[in-house]
C-alpha positions, -999 to 999 in steps of 0.1 A, spaced: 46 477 -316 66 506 -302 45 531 -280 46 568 -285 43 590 -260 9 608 -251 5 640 -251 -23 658 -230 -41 650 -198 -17 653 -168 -18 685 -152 5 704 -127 -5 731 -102 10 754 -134 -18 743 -154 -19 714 -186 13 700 -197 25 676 -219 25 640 -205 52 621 -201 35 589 -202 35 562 -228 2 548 -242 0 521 -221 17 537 -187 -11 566 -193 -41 543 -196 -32 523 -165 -32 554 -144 -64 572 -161 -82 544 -174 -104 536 -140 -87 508 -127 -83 517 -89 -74 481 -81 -64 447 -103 -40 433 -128 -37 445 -164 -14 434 -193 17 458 -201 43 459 -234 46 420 -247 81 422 -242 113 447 -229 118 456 -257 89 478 -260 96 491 -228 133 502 -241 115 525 -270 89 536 -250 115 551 -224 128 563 -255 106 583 -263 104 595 -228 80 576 -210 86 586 -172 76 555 -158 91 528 -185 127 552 -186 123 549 -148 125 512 -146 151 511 -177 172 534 -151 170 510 -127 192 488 -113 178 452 -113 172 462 -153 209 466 -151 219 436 -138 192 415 -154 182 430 -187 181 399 -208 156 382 -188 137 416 -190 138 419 -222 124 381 -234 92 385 -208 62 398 -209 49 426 -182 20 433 -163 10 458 -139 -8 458 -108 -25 492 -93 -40 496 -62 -52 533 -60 -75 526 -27 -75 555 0 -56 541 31 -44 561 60 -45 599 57 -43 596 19 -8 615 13 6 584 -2 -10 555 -27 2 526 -41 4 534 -77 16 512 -102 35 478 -100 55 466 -135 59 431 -131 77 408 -156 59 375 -170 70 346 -138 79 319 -163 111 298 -156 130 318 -139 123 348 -111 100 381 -120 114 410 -114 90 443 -103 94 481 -97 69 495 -78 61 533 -79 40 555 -55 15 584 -57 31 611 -32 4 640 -23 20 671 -43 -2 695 -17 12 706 15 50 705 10 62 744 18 86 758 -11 113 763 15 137 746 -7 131 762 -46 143 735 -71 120 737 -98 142 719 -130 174 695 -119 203 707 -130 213 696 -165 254 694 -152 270 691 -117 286 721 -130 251 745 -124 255 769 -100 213 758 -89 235 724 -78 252 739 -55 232 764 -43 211 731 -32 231 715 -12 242 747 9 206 755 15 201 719 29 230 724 52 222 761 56 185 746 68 191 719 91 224 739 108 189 767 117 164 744 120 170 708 127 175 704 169 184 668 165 212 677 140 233 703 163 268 690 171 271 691 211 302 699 215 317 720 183 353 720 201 361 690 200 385 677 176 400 640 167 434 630 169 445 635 134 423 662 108 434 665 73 435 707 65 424 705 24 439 741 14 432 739 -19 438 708 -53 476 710 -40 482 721 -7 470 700 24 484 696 60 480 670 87 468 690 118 468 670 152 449 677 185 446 664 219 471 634 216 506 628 199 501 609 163 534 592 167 519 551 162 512 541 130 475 543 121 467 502 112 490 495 141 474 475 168 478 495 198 467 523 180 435 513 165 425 497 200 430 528 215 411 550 186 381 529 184 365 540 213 364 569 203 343 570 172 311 579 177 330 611 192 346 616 159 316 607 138 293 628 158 308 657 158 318 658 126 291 689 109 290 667 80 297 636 55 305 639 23 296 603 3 305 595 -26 278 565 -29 288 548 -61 326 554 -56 343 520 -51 381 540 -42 396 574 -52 392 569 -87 355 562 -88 326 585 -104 294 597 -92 263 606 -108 268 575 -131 231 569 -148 219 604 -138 194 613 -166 178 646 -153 145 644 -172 137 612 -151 141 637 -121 108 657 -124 82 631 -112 56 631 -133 22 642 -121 -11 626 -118 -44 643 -105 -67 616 -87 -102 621 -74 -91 659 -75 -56 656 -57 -25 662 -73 4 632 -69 40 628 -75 44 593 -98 74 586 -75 96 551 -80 95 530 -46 129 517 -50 151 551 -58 166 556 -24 171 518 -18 192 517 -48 210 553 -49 219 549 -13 211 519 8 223 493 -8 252 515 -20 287 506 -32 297 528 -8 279 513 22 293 478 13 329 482 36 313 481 76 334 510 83 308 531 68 277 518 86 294 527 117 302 563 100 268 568 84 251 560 116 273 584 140 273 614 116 248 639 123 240 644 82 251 633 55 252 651 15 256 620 -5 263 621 -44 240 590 -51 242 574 -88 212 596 -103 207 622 -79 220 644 -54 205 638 -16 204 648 22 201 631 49 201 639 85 182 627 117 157 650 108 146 648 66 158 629 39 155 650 8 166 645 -28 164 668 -61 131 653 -67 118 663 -36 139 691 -22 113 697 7 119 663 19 101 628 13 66 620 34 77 607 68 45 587 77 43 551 76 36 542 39 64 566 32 95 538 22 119 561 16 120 578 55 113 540 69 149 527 53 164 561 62 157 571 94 172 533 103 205 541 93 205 571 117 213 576 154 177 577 172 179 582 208 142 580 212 134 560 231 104 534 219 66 533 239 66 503 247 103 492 262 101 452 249 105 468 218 141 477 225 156 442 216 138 444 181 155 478 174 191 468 186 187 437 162 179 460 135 210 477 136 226 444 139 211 428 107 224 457 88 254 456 99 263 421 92 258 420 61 286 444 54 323 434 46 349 432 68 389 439 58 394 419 88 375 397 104 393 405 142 376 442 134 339 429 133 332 440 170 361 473 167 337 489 137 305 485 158 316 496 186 307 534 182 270 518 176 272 502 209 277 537 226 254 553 210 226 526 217 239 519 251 242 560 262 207 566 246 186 535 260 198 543 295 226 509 293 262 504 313 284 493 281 310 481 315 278 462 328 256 453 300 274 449 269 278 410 263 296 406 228 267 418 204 238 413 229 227 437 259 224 416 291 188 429 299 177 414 263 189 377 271 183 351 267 155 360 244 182 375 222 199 346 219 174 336 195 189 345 160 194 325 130 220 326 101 199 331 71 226 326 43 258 302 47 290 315 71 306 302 91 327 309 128 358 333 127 386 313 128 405 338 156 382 338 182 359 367 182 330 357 203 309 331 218 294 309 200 261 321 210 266 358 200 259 364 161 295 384 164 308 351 164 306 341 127 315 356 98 305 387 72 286 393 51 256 373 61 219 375 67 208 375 99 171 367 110 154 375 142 120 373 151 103 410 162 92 417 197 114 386 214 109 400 247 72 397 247 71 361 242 67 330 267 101 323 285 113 290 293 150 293 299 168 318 325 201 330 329 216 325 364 250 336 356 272 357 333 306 363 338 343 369 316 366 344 313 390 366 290 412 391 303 412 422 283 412 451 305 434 469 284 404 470 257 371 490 265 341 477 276 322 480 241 350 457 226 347 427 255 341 400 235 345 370 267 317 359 283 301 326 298 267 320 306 248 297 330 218 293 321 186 267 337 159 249 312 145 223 297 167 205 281 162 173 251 185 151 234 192 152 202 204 126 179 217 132 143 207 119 107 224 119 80 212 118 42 236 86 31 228 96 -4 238 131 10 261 129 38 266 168 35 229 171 47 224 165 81 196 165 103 181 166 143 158 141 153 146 146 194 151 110 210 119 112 229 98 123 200 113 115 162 88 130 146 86 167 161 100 185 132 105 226 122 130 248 103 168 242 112 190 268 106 226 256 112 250 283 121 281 270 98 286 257 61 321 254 49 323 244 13 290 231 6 293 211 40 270 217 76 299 219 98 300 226 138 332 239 156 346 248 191 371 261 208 401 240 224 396 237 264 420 260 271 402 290 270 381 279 296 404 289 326 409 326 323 435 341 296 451 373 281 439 386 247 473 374 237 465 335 249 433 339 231 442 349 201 467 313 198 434 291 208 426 270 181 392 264 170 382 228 161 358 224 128 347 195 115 312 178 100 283 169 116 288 134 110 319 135 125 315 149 159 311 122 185 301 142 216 263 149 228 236 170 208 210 186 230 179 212 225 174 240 248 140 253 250 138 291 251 109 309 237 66 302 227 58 329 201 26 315 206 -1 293 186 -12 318 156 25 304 145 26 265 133 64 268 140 64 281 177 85 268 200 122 282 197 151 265 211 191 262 203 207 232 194 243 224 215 272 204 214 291 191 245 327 181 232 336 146 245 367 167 261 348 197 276 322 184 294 293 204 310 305 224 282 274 234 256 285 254 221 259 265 198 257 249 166 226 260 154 187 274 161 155 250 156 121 258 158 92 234 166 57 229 160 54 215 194 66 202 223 82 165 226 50 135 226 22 164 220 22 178 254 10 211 264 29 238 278 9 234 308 27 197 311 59 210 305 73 215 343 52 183 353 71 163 331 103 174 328 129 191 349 150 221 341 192 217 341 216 241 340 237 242 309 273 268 306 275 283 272 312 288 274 330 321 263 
């Protein structure tokens, strides 16, 4: 049966106003339910006519973009909702309703909506009805009050500097007229030349932070794209719910996640690094139009800015993709917050692979400038030294596999390539240590690059060490596991760092990048890949880390590969984690019974 829409109950600080709930959408938020499951529509279908008809919440998840991509499925399930209404925190936001499709034989797919206190947000910003067309003057008028704001108000936002200017700016007179204006240096080298771009990239967070704003275009693939593309502006006045005498915004969970961070636009990692630099940003999102600086993140549905307190997932993806030089209470933290940066940034796309550590590097100056870091002292490929070797514990979480042109050590996540997902534990530097580093120094010779782009480095390190021994699945030879030779049954989750076609493969490079080398020389090195069932030098475990016993998987450790030609010579090949330690001792056994060696992870 199709629902109709209700008319009556909902009010607004104006007074009674139609609802723009369906039957079913309206009960579930009015019926008395503050926490449990409930039946929805028996199938998509219903949903489709319901948001028809102008149901808020079910045009809302028709809008959406996992209906997009997986309507069929949609459509043949079921649904269900889940509320949890329950006072937590200060009470500004609840979580309202969650739309669930039936889990049958495939995966269920949910959108989850929030209750956003309407009370207590000034009217700085009047935007009482989106704009029906781009074209309304009130459109505009929006986005120059946002700028107007933050340029008075927002001391985070100010541009240091306002002189400054890049080497190349682009003077737009008008639709036909432009002129290339250059500053400070002679523009004579082509742009995608080499020599050019090496000297460029350091300065980019320059560029991108003084820039007063960027102009994104989110669901623009190239010059010809469109913005605005499933903008329906009656789905952009919330709908609004009074509960236990509070007025709420019905607000969808996942609006900015898919209008802005997971993007079209934010797909090339050219535009992490330019997102993250740039002081704000006026973004032309797929429904909506929206601001974001270091300061607010606000949208036409909530002009004023969204709730920046914890329960608030809008602010906790934004102010990520930000510049933050705050520094964090407790410093062990710091490790935690680079990584964060890092996981986003990986799982961007790359032109070309030899730019993965060029397009962070403006990242690296901020972090490294703000957390009180020498880039020329500290920076180690990806990794801050002060982190290590903690940091050295990350894992590849989807298949890649190592550059083929050298990039990076094998034990720096720079090393493989994007787009993959990276996974790091939190807080690293607050767990038990086993391993130290004695030594770290460059075995490449790139002085000509700067310091946020060295990418050669070898470490010494000291710990315990354990062989390893391979097994294969014969049924499966592609599938290979560790076994430890002291204790075959000690098992936890492997994560190999490389798959190539299906296959776990390991690689390294050719000895002659040992001795030290130009960029040039580098560059030539050939990297040796093959299977796991091939390789015929040592396996060996390194113990690094206890995250400690409220974990059944605890103990974290690298597995390493000595070539047969490089010896004393360890590569990573991938990251294990135990549920103990070798024959069931305790960590209090550990130095009694076993020595530490020193180990070189080689450049």
């Amino acid at each position: 049966m199709v629902s109709r829409v209700t008319r009556g109950t909902a009010r607004s600080t104006g007074g009674p106003k139609p609802s723009t709930l369906c039957s079913v959408c309206y009960s579930a938020l009015t019926g008395g339910l503050n926490y449990g499951w409930r039946p929805h529509y028996q199938s998509g279908h219903h949903v489709e006519s319901a948001a028809e008809l102008g149901c808020y919440v079910c045009g809302t998840i028709q809008n959406s973009k996992s209906w997009l991509l997986y309507r069929s499925h949609c459509l043949a399930r079921r649904l269900q909702y889940h509320l949890d209404l329950r006072i937590q925190d200060d009470g500004s936001i609840l979580d309202g309703p969650l739309v669930q499709t039936e889990e049958l034989d495939g995966p269920a797919y949910c959108w989850r909506f929030q209750l956003w206190r309407d009370s207590g947000q000034s009217d700085t910003i009047p935007y009482h009805a989106p704009a029906m067309s781009v074209d309304n003057p009130a459109f505009t008028k929006l986005a120059t009050t946002w700028v107007e704001t933050c340029s008075r108000e927002h001391e985070k936002c100010l541009v240091l500097h306002p002189v400054y200017r890049p080497t190349r700016l682009i003077h737009i007179v008008d639709a036909g007229h432009i002129r290339l204006i250059t500053s400070n240096k002679e523009a004579s080298a082509p742009y995608d030349s080499a020599e050019d771009w090496a000297r460029e990239a350091k300065d980019m967070k320059l560029v991108y932070g003084h820039a007063f704003f960027n102009l994104c275009s989110a669901t623009a693939s190239g010059s010809s794209g469109s913005s605005f593309i499933r903008r329906k502006p009656n789905l952009l006045v919330p709908e609004k719910i009074t509960f236990r005498g509070t007025e709420f915004q019905l607000i969808y969970d996942n609006q900015f996640y898919e209008d802005v961070a997971y993007c079209t636009l934010r797909s090339p990692a050219r535009v992490y690094q330019e997102w993250y630099l740039s002081r704000r940003s006026l973004i032309l999102g797929s429904r909506q139009l929206w601001w974001h600086c270091r300061k607010q993140l606000a949208c036409e549905i909530r002009p004023n800015g969204a709730p920046m307190c914890s329960r608030g997932l809008w602010w906790k993806e934004a102010k990520e993709m930000k510049e933050d030089s705050t520094m964090p209470d407790n410093p062990n933290s710091l490790c935690t917050t680079w990584y964060e940066r890092v996981k986003e940034y990986v799982r961007t796309e790359l032109t070309r692979e030899s730019d993965r550590l060029i397009e962070f590097s403006g990242v690296v100056q901020s972090f490294g400038q703000s957390h009180g870091f020498s880039i020329a002292d500290d920076y180690l490929a990806g990794l801050w030294r002060a982190h290590l070797p903690a940091a050295l514990c990350w894992a590849a979480g989807s298949p890649t596999k190592r550059s083929t042109t050298y990039m990076a050590p094998s034990w720096s996540w720079a090393s493989l390539e994007g787009d993959f997902i990276l996974e790091v534990d939190d807080d690293l530097l607050q767990k038990q240590c086993f391993a130290s580093i004695r030594r770290i120094w460059s075995n490449i010779n790139v002085d000509s690059l700067p310091a946020e782009l060295a990418m050669g480095h070898r470490i010494e390190m000291q710990g315990y060490v354990f062989e390893l021994e391979v097994e294969c699945d014969p049924a499966e030879a592609s599938q290979c596991d560790f076994s430890v030779v002291l204790d075959p049954d000690l098992e936890g989750p492997l994560y190999w760092d490389e798959h190539l076609e299906g296959e776990t493969v390991i690689s390294h490079l050719d000895g002659a990048v040992i001795p030290l080398l130009t960029r040039e020389e580098c560059d030539q090195a050939a990297r040796h890949t093959m299977a796991v069932k091939d390789a015929h030098g040592r396996f060996c475990y390194l113990l690094i880390l206890d995250r400690g016993h409220k974990f059944h998987f605890h103990f974290l450790g690298l597995a390493l590969y000595e070539p047969l030609e490089q010896p004393c010579c360890y590569y990573r090949v991938s990251y294990w984690i135990w549920t103990g330690l070798p024959r069931g001792i305790s960590v209090n056994e550990l130095s009694a019974q076993y020595k530490k060696e020193t180990v070189l992870l080689p450049a």
